[in-house]
C-alpha positions in Angstrom: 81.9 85.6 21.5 83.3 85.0 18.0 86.2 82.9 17.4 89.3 84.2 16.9 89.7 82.7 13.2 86.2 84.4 12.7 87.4 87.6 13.9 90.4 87.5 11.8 88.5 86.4 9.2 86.0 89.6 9.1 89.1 92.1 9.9 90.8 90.7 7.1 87.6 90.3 4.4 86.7 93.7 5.2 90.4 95.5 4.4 90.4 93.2 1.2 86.9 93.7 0.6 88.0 98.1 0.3 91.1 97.0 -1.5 89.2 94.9 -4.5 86.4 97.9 -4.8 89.2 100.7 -4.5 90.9 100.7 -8.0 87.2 101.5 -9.8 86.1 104.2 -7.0 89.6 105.8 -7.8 88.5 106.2 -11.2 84.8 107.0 -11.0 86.1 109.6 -8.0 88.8 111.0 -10.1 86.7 111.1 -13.2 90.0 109.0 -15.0 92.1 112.3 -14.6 95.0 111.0 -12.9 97.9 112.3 -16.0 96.8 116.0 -15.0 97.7 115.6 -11.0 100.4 112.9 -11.8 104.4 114.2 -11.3 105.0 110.7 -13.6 102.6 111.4 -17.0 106.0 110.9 -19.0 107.1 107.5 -17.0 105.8 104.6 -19.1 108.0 102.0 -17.9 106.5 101.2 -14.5 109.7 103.2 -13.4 110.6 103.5 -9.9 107.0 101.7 -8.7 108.7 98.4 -8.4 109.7 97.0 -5.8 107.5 95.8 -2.3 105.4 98.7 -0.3 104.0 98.5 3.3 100.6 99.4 3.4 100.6 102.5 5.7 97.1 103.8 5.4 94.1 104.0 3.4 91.0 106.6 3.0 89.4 103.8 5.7 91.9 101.9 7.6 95.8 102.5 9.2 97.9 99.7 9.2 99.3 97.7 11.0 95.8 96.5 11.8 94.9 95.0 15.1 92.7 92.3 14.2 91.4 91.8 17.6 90.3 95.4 18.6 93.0 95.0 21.7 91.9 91.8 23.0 95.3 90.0 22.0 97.7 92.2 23.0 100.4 92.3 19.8 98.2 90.8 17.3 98.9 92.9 14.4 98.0 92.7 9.8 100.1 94.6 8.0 99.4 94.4 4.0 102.1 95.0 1.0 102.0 96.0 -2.5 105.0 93.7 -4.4 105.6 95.3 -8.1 107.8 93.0 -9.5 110.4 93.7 -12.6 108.2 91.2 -14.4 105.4 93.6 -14.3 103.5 91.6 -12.0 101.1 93.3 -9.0 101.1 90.5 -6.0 99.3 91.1 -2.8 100.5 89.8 0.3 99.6 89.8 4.0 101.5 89.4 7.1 100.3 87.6 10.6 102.0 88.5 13.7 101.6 88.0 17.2 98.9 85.6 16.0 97.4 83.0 18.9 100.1 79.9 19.0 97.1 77.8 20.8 95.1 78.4 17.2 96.5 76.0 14.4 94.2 77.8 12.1 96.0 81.0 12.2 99.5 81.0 11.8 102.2 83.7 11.7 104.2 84.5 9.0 104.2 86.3 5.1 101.2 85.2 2.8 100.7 85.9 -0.9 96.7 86.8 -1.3 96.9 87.4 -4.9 97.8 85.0 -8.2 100.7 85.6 -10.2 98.5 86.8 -13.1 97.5 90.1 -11.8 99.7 92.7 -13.8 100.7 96.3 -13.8 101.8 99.2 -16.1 101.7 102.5 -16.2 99.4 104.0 -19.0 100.6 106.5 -22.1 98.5 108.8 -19.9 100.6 108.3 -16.6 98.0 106.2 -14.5 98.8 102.6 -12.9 96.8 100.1 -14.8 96.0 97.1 -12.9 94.8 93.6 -15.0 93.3 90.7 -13.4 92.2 88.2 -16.2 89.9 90.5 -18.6 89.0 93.4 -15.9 91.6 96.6 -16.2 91.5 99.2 -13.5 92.9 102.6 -14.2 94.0 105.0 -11.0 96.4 108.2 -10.7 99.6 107.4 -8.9 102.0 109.6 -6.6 105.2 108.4 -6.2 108.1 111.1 -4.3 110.8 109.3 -2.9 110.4 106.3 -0.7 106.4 107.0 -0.6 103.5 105.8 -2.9 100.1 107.0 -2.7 97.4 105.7 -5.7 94.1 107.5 -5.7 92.9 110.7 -4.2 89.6 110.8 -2.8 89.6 107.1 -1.8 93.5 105.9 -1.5 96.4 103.8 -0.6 99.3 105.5 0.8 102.3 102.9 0.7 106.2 103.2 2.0 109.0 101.1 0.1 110.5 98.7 2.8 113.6 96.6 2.1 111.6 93.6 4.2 110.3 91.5 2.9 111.8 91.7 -0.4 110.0 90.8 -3.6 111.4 86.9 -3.8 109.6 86.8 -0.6 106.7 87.9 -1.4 106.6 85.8 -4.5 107.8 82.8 -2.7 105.1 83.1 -0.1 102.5 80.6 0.0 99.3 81.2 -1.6 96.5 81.6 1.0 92.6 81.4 0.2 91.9 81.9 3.8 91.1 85.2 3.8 
């Protein structure tokens, strides 16, 4: 049987893994046609996108994610999307009902992402996302409380008031995953 970090490990390589290759599938799949379907063409400001999302759902996985296929009962990943007023894009994952008996694992808020990832939204309405030299373009819905980027391959997102975008950005970095 694999260990528990291991399993954690794979679970969590294989939603960041989808994540990472998501932003260029949005624009192949979408042929870069996101100002025609998006209600916020005219928003160039980053606009009511800031702020910290829960990862509901994406084209391949629901969230929270059970990392353990049901053999630790309460084990749970949730991911968020943190747009800060600063125009930053931060990643962050949270552990719960991790094993105590496992040092290696802990519980708790974790930043996956450097500061130096930023975000915008385009003259032709799409989120840009930059990370060092490589830009990734992707249509955007936002109505209300709920976030969806892509269409064909996709993140739906809800805005939560917890954890709040301090704590995201004052969670410790983590290269464990």
């Amino acid at each position: 049987m694999k260990s528990k970090k291991h399993i954690i490990a794979l679970g969590i390589f294989a939603v960041l893994f989808t994540i990472a290759l998501l932003p260029s599938g949005y624009a192949q799949a979408n042929g870069n046609k996101g100002a025609k379907n998006n209600k916020h063409a005219a928003d160039t400001g980053g606009g009511g996108i800031e702020g910290v999302w829960k990862i509901v759902r994406t084209d391949e996985q629901t969230f929270p994610y059970d990392p353990f296929e049901g053999q630790i009962p309460g084990a749970r990943i949730q991911l968020y999307f943190c747009f800060t007023a600063e125009k930053k894009l931060l990643l962050a994952i949270e552990l719960k009902g991790m094993p105590e008996e496992d040092d290696s694992i802990k519980n708790g808020l974790y930043r996956i992402t450097e500061q130096d990832t930023t975000y915008d939204i385009s003259a032709n309405g799409e989120l840009e996302i930059t990370e060092g030299s490589n830009v990734e373009t992707s249509p955007y819905t936002l109505s209300g409380d709920m976030l969806k980027i892509g269409s064909d391959r996709y993140f739906e997102a809800v805005r939560v008031s917890s954890p709040t975008a301090a704590q995201v950005q004052a969670a410790p970095k983590t290269n464990s995953f």
